[in-house]
KEMARLO-762232 format. One record per atom (N, C-alpha, C): residue number from 1; residue in one letter; atom name; z, x, y. Coordinates in pm, whole numbers. Atoms other than C-alpha are relative to their C-alpha. Example, Ala and Ser with C-alpha at 12.3 -4.5 7.8 and 13.67 -1.06 7.14 Angstrom:
! residues 2
+-----+----+----+--------+--------+--------+
|   i | aa | at |     c3 |     c1 |     c2 |
+-----+----+----+--------+--------+--------+
|   1 |  a |  N |      0 |     89 |   -119 |
|   1 |  a | CA |    780 |   1230 |   -450 |
|   1 |  a |  C |      0 |     90 |    120 |
|   2 |  s |  N |     -6 |    -82 |   -119 |
|   2 |  s | CA |    714 |   1367 |   -106 |
|   2 |  s |  C |     73 |    -77 |    109 |
+-----+----+----+--------+--------+--------+
***
This chain:
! residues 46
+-----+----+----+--------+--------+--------+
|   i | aa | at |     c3 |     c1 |     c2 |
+-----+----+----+--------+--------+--------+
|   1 |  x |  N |     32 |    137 |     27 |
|   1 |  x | CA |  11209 |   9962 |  10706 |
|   1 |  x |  C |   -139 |    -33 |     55 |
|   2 |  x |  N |    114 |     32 |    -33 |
|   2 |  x | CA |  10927 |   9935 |  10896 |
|   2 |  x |  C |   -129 |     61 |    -42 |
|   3 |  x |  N |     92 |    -63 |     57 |
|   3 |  x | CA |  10733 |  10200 |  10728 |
|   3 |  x |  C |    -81 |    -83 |   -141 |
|   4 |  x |  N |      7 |    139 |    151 |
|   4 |  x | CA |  10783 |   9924 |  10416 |
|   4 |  x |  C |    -83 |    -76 |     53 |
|   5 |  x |  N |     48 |     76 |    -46 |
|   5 |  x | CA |  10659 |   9677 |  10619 |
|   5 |  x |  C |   -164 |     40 |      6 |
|   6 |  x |  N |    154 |    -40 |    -37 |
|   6 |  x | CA |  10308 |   9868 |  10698 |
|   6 |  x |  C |    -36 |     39 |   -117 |
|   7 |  x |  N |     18 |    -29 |    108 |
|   7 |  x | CA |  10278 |   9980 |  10383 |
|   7 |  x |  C |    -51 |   -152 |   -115 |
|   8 |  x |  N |     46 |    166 |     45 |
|   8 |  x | CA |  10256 |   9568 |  10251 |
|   8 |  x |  C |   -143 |    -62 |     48 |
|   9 |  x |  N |    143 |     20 |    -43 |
|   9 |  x | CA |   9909 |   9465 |  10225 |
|   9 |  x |  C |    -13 |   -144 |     65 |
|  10 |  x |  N |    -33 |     87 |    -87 |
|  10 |  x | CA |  10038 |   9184 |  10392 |
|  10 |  x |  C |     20 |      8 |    138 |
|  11 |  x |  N |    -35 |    -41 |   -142 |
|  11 |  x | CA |  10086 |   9358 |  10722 |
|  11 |  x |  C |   -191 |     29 |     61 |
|  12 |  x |  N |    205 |    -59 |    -66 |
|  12 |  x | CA |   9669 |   9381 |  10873 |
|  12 |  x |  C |     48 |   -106 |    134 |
|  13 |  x |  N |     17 |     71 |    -88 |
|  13 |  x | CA |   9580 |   9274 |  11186 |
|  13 |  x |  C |    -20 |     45 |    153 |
|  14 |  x |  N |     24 |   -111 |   -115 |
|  14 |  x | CA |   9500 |   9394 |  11545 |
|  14 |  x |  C |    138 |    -69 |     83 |
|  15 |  x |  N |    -86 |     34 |    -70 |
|  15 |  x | CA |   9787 |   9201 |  11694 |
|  15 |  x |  C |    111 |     34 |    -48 |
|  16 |  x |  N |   -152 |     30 |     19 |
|  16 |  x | CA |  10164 |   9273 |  11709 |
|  16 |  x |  C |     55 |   -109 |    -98 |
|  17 |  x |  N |    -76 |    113 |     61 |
|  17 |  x | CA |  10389 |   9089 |  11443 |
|  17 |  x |  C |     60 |    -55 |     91 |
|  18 |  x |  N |   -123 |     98 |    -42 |
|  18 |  x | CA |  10604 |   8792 |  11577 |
|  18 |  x |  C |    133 |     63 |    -64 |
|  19 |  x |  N |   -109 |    -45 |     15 |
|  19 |  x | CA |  10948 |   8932 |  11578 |
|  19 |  x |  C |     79 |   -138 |   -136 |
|  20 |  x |  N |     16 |    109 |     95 |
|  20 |  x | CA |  11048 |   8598 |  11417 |
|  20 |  x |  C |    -80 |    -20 |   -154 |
|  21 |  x |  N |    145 |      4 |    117 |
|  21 |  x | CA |  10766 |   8593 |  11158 |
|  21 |  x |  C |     67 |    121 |    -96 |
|  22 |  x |  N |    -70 |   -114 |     71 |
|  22 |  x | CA |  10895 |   8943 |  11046 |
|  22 |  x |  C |    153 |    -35 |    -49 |
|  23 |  x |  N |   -130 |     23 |     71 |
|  23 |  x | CA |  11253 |   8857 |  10989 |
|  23 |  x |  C |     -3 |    -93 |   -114 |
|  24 |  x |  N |     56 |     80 |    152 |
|  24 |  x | CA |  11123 |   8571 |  10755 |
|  24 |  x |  C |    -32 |     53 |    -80 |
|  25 |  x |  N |     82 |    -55 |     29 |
|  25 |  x | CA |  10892 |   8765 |  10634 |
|  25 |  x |  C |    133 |    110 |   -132 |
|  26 |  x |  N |   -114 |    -98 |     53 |
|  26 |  x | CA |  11179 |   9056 |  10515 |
|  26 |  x |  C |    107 |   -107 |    -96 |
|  27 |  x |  N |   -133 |    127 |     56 |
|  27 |  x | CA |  11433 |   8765 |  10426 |
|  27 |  x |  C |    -28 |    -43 |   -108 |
|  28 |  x |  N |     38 |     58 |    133 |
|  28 |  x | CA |  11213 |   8594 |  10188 |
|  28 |  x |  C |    -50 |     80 |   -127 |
|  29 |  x |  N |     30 |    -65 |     30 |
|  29 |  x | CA |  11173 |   8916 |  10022 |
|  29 |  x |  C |     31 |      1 |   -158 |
|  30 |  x |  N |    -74 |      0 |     81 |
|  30 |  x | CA |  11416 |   8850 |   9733 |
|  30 |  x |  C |    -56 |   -152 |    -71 |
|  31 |  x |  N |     72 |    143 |     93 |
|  31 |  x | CA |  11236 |   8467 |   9642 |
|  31 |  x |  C |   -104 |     97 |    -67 |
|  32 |  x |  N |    111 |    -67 |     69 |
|  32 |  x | CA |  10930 |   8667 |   9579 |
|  32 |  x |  C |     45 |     22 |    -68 |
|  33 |  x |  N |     -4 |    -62 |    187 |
|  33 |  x | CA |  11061 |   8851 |   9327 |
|  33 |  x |  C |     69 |    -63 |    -79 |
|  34 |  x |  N |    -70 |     74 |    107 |
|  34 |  x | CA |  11255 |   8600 |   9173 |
|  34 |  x |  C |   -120 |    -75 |    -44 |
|  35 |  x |  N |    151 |     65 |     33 |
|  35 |  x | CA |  10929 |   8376 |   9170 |
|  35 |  x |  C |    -59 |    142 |   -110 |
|  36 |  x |  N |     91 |   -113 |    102 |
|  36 |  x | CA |  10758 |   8678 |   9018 |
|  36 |  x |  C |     45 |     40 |   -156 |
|  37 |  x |  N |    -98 |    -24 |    150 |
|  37 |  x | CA |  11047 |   8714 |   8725 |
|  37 |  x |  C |    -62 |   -120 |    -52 |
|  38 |  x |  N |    -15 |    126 |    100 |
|  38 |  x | CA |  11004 |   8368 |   8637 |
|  38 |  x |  C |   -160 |    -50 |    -16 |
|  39 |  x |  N |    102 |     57 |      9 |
|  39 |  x | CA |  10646 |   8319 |   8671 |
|  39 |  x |  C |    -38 |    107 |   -123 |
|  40 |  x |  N |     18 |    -34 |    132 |
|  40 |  x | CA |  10626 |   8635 |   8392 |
|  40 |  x |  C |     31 |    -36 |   -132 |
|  41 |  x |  N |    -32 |     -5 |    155 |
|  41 |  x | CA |  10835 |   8509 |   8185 |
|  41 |  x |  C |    -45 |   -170 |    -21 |
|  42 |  x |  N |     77 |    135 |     35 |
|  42 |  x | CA |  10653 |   8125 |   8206 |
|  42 |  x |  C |   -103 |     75 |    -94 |
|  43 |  x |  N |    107 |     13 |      0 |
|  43 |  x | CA |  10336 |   8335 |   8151 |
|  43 |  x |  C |      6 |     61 |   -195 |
|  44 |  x |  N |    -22 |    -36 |    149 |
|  44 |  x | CA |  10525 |   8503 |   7782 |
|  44 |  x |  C |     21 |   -110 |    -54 |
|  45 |  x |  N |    -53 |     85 |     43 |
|  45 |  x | CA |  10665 |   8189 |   7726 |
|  45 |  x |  C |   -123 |   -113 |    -74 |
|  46 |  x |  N |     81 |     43 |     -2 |
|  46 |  x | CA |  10336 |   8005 |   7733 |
|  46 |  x |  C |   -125 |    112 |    -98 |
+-----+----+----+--------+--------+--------+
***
């Protein structure tokens, strides 16, 4: 899991993640890609 995590070009920075921050971070993992379904199919739709 954490290899995922560093691998996300969302992960930079010289400081330690917030333990907190990361569990969000992982959690909200599943909106994204629902956002991302529905914003393709706005962008066919349109």
């Amino acid at each position: 899991m954490v290899e995922r995590v560093r691998a996300n070009p969302l992960f930079v920075g010289a400081s330690p993640i917030v333990p907190a921050y990361l569990y969000a971070f992982l959690q909200s993992q599943h909106a994204y890609a629902h956002a991302r379904i529905r914003l393709q199919q706005n962008i066919t739709f349109f």
